[in-house]
C-alpha positions in Angstrom: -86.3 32.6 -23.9 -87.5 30.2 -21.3 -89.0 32.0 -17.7 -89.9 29.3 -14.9 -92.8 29.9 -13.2 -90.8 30.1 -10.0 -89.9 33.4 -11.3 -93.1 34.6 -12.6 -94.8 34.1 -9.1 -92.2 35.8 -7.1 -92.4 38.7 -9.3 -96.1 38.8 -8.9 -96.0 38.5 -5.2 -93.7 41.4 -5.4 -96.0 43.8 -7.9 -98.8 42.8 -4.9 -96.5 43.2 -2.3 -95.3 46.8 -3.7 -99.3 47.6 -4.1 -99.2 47.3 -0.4 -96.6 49.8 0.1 -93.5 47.0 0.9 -90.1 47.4 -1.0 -89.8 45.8 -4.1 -86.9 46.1 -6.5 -86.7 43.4 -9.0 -83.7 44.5 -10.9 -81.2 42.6 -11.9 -77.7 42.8 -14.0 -78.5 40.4 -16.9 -79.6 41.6 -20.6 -83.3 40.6 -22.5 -86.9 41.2 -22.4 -87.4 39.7 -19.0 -84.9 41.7 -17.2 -86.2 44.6 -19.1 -89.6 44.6 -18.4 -88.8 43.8 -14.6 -86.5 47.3 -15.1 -90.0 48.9 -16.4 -91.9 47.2 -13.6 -89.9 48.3 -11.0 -89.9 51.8 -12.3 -93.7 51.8 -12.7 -94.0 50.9 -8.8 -91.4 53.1 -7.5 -93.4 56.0 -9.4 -96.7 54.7 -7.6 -94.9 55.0 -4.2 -93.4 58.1 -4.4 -97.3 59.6 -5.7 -98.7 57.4 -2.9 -96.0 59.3 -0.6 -96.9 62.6 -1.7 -100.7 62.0 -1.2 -100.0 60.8 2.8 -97.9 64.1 2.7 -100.2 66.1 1.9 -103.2 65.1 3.8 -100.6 64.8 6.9 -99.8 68.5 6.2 -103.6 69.4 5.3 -104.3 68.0 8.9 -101.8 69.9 10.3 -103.4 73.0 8.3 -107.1 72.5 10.0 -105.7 71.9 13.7 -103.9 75.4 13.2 -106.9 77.0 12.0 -108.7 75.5 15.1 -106.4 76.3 17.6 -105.9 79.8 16.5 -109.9 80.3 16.0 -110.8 79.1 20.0 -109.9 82.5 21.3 -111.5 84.9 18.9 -114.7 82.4 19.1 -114.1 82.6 23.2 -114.5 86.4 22.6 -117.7 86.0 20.5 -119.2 84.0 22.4 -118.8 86.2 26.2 -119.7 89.5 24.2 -122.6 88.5 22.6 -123.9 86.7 26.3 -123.0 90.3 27.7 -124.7 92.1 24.5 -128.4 91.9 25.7 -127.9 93.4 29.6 -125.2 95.9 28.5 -125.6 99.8 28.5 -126.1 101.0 24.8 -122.6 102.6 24.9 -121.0 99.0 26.0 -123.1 97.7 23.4 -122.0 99.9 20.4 -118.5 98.8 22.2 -119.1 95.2 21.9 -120.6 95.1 18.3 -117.1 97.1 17.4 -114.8 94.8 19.1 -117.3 92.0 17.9 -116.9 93.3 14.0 -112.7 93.4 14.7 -113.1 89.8 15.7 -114.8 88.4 12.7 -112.5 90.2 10.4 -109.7 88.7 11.8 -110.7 85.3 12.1 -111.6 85.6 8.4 -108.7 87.0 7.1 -106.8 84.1 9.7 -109.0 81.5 7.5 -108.1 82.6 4.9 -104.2 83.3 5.4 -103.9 79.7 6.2 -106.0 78.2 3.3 -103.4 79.9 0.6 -100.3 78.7 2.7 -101.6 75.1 2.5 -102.2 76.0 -1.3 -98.9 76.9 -1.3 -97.3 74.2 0.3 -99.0 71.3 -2.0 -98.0 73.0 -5.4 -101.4 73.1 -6.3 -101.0 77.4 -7.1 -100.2 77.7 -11.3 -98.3 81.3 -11.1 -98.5 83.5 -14.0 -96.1 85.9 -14.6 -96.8 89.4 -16.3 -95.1 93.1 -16.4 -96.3 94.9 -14.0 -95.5 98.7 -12.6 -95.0 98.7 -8.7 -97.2 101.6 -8.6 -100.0 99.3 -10.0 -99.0 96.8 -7.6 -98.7 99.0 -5.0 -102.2 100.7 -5.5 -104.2 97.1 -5.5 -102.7 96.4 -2.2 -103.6 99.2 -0.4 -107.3 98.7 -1.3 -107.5 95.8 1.3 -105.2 97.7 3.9 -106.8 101.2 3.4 -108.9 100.5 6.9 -106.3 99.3 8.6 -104.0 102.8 8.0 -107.6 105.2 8.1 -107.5 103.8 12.1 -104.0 104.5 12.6 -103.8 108.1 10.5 -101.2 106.3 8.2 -100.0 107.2 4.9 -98.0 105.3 2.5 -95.4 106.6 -0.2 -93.7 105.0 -3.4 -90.0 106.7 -3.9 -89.9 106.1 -7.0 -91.7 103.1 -9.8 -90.0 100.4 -11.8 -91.6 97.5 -14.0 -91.1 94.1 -12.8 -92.2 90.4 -13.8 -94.2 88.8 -11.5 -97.5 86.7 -10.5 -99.9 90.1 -9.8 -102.4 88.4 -7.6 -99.7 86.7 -5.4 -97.2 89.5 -5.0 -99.9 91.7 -4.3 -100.7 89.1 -1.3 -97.1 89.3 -0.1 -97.2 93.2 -0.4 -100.8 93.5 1.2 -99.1 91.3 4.2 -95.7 93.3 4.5 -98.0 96.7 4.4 -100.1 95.4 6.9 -97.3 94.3 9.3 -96.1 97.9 8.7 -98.7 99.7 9.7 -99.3 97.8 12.8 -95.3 98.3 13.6 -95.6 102.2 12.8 -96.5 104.9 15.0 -100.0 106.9 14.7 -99.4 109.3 12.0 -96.8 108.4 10.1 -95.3 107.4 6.8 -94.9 103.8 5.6 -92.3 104.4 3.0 -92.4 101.6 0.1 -89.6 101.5 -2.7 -88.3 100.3 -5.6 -84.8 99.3 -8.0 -82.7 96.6 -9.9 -79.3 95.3 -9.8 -77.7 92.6 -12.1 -78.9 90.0 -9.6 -82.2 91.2 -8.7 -85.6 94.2 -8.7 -86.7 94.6 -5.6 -89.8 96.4 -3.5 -89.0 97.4 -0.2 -91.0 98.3 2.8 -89.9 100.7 5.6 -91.8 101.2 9.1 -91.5 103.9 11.7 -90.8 101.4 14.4 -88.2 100.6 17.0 -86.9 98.6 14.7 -86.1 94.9 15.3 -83.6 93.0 17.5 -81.2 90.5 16.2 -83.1 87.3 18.4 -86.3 88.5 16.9 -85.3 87.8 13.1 -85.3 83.9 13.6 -88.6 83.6 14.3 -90.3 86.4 12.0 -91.1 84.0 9.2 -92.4 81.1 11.6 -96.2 80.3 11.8 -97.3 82.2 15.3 -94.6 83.0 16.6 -94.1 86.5 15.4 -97.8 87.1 16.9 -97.3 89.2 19.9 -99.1 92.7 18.0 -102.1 93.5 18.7 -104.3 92.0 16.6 -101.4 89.6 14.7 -101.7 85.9 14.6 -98.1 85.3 12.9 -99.3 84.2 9.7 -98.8 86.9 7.4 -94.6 87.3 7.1 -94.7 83.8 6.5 -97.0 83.3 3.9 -95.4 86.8 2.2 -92.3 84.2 2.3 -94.2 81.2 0.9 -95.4 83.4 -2.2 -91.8 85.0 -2.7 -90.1 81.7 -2.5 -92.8 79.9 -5.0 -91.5 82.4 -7.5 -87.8 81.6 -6.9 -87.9 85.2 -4.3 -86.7 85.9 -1.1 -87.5 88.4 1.6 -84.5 89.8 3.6 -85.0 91.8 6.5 -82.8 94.9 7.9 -83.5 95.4 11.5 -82.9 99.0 11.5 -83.0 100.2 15.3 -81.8 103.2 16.9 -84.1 106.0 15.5 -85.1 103.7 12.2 -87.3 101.3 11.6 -87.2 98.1 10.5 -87.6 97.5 6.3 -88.6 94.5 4.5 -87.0 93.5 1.5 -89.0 91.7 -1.7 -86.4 90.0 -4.2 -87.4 89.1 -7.9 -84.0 87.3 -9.1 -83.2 87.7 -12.5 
């Protein structure tokens, strides 16, 4: 088999060419080593673009990720930064007052870090789940530990209808939970019940978790699962529903939502498909 050097050096100018990110297919119809190993060399580029791709993808998304996470810090730092001025000339009551509020403000802006940190996890594939039994009681009883505050302010209780095994990443689902208890609570009246259960049909287990709310309105569901824009609570920075989602869906999940209304409130749905 004779190759001219005409088309040796147009396929190297096209291997450096491809190195630089420009289009380069050298395929061609014909049978032999040479159109095979210009098959194999277009195949071995194409896979270097597609990685080179993902990489700008990622820090694109990364950078997105940080310019949330400043954005959403200025005001709690705002806050910081006026009470702690006020701190020193302030009453002692006003100071007690402002360490509180101070304390409030720190917790949120870490659990705000944080939120965001696991959604860009998340979002790059770079989370390994690892699925295991699991009783929903068990479940259930790990994510009130980091919610237990939150309902001891509000006189809340929550209640398991009844338990059921499921398979399931522990530490991830226990995230989603922890963030559907914790939207909950802050939807519930003062003294109340969160009510949290449990079941299977052929398709599907499920955990669900009901409020004492107002329930929701139909125009508020689109926007439930979107980054900061279900942020109007008190306290609620419209992270947590959508990283709940991010975690369901990484495990081939869902989330549905009834609105409830009229007297009831509104329950959130967690679906393990079968």
């Amino acid at each position: 088999m004779w190759i001219s050097k005409k088309e040796v050096l147009n396929l190297s100018r096209g291997i450096r060419g491809a190195i630089d990110g420009q289009a380069f297919d050298p395929r061609d119809q014909k049978e032999g080593p040479w159109s095979i190993l210009k098959n194999d060399l277009y195949t071995l580029t194409h896979l270097e673009q597609e990685r080179r791709s993902a990489a700008m993808e990622e820090t694109q998304q990364l950078a997105e990720y940080l310019s949330d996470i400043s954005h959403q810090l200025k005001t709690p730092i705002s806050s910081l930064l006026l009470m702690t001025e006020l701190l020193d000339d302030a009453p002692e009551e006003r100071q007690k007052e402002f360490l509180l509020c101070i304390k409030k403000e720190v917790r949120h802006m870490e659990w705000l870090t944080a939120a965001l940190l696991k959604m860009a996890k998340l979002d790059s594939s770079r989370v390994h789940f690892h699925a295991e039994e699991i009783k929903v009681r068990k479940l259930l009883d790990r994510a009130l530990e980091s919610v237990e505050i939150l309902l001891d302010i509000r006189n809340q209780t929550v209640s398991l209808k009844q338990d059921l095994s499921l398979v399931c990443d522990p530490k991830w689902t226990g995230e989603a939970l922890i963030n559907l208890l914790k939207n909950a609570s802050e939807c519930s009246r003062e003294n109340s019940e969160i009510l949290v259960d449990c079941g299977e049909n052929p398709i599907y287990r499920w955990i669900s978790v009901t409020d004492t709310g107002e329930g929701l309105k139909r125009e508020q569901l689109s926007s439930l699962f979107c980054k900061f824009e279900s942020s109007s609570k008190e306290g609620g920075y419209g992270i947590g529903l959508p990283l709940a989602l991010s975690i369901m869906r990484a495990q081939n999940g869902e989330i549905q939502v009834m609105p409830g209304g009229q007297g009831e409130g509104a329950t959130f749905v967690m679906k393990f498909y079968k």
